[in-house]
N, C-alpha and C positions, 0 to 999 in steps of 0.2 A: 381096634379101639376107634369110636367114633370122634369126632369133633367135641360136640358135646359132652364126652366121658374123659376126653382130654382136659377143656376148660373147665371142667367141674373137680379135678383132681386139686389134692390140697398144694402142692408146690406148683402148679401153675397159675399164676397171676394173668396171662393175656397171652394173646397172637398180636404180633404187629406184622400189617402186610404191604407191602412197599418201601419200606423204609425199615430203619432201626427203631426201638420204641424212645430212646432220647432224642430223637431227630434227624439225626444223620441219614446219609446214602449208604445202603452195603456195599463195600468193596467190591470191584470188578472181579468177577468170577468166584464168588460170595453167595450162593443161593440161601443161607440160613446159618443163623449162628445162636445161641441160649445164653442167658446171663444166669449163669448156673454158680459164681462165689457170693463167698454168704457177706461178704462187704461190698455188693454192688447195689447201686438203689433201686437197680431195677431187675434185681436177681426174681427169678420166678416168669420172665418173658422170654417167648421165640418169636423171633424176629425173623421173616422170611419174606425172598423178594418180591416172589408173584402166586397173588390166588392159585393158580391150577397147577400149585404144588402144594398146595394144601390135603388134598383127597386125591384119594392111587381114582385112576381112570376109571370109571362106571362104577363107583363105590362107594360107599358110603362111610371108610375107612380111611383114617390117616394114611398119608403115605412114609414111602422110608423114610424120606425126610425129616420128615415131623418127627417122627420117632426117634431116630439117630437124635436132634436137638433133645427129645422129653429125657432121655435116658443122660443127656450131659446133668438135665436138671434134677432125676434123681438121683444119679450117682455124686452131687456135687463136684463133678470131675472133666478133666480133660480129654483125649483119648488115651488114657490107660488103664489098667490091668480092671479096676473098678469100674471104667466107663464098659471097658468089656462083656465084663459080667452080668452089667444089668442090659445091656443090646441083650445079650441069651436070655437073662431071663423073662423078656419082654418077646421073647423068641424072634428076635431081628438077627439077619447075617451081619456077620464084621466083613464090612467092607475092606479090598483089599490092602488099600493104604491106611489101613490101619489095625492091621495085623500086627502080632507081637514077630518079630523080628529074630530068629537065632544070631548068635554073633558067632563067630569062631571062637573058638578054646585057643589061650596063648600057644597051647602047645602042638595044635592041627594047624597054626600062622607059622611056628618055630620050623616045623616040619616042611612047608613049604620055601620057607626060608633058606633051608639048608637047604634044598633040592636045585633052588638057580642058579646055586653060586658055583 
């Protein structure tokens, strides 16, 4: 996806770059965040912190970045199960912290449980 097919898409309102688009500083170690709930006034912006993360290196292509942010904005979501789906169908990787997580079954914890004591 280019820039232009980015900004031209109907849920995205803007890029803000250097800052947040309400004014603000991003957070320290903060390179990009979306205002992707539908009661923020400024839902439909990504906010991200520096130009030459905007376009992957010699390309004229969004980077993950940007992408990972577009897909909070389609998905109306945070990272889960919906933010997922559309990273795939945007055919973006899920990043590893933000993989869906197995937990243990009460009963493979019960199991080790009984095994220490």
């Amino acid at each position: 996806m280019t820039l232009h097919e980015l900004l031209a898409h109907r849920r995205v309102r803007g890029l803000s770059v250097g800052q947040c688009v309400d004014g603000s500083p991003l957070p320290t170690g903060v390179y990009a965040h979306a205002h992707q709930y539908p009661k923020d006034s400024n839902r439909g912006w990504v906010c991200i912190r520096s130009p030459r993360d905007i376009l992957r290196r010699g390309s004229r292509e969004i980077s993950t970045t940007v992408m990972h942010e577009f897909a909070h904005l389609l998905a109306a979501a945070g990272h889960d199960d919906d933010w997922r789906r559309t990273m795939r169908e945007l055919g973006q990787p899920i990043p590893a912290a933000y993989r869906k997580r197995n937990r243990p079954s009460k009963l493979s914890t019960q199991r080790v449980s009984k095994r220490r004591r």
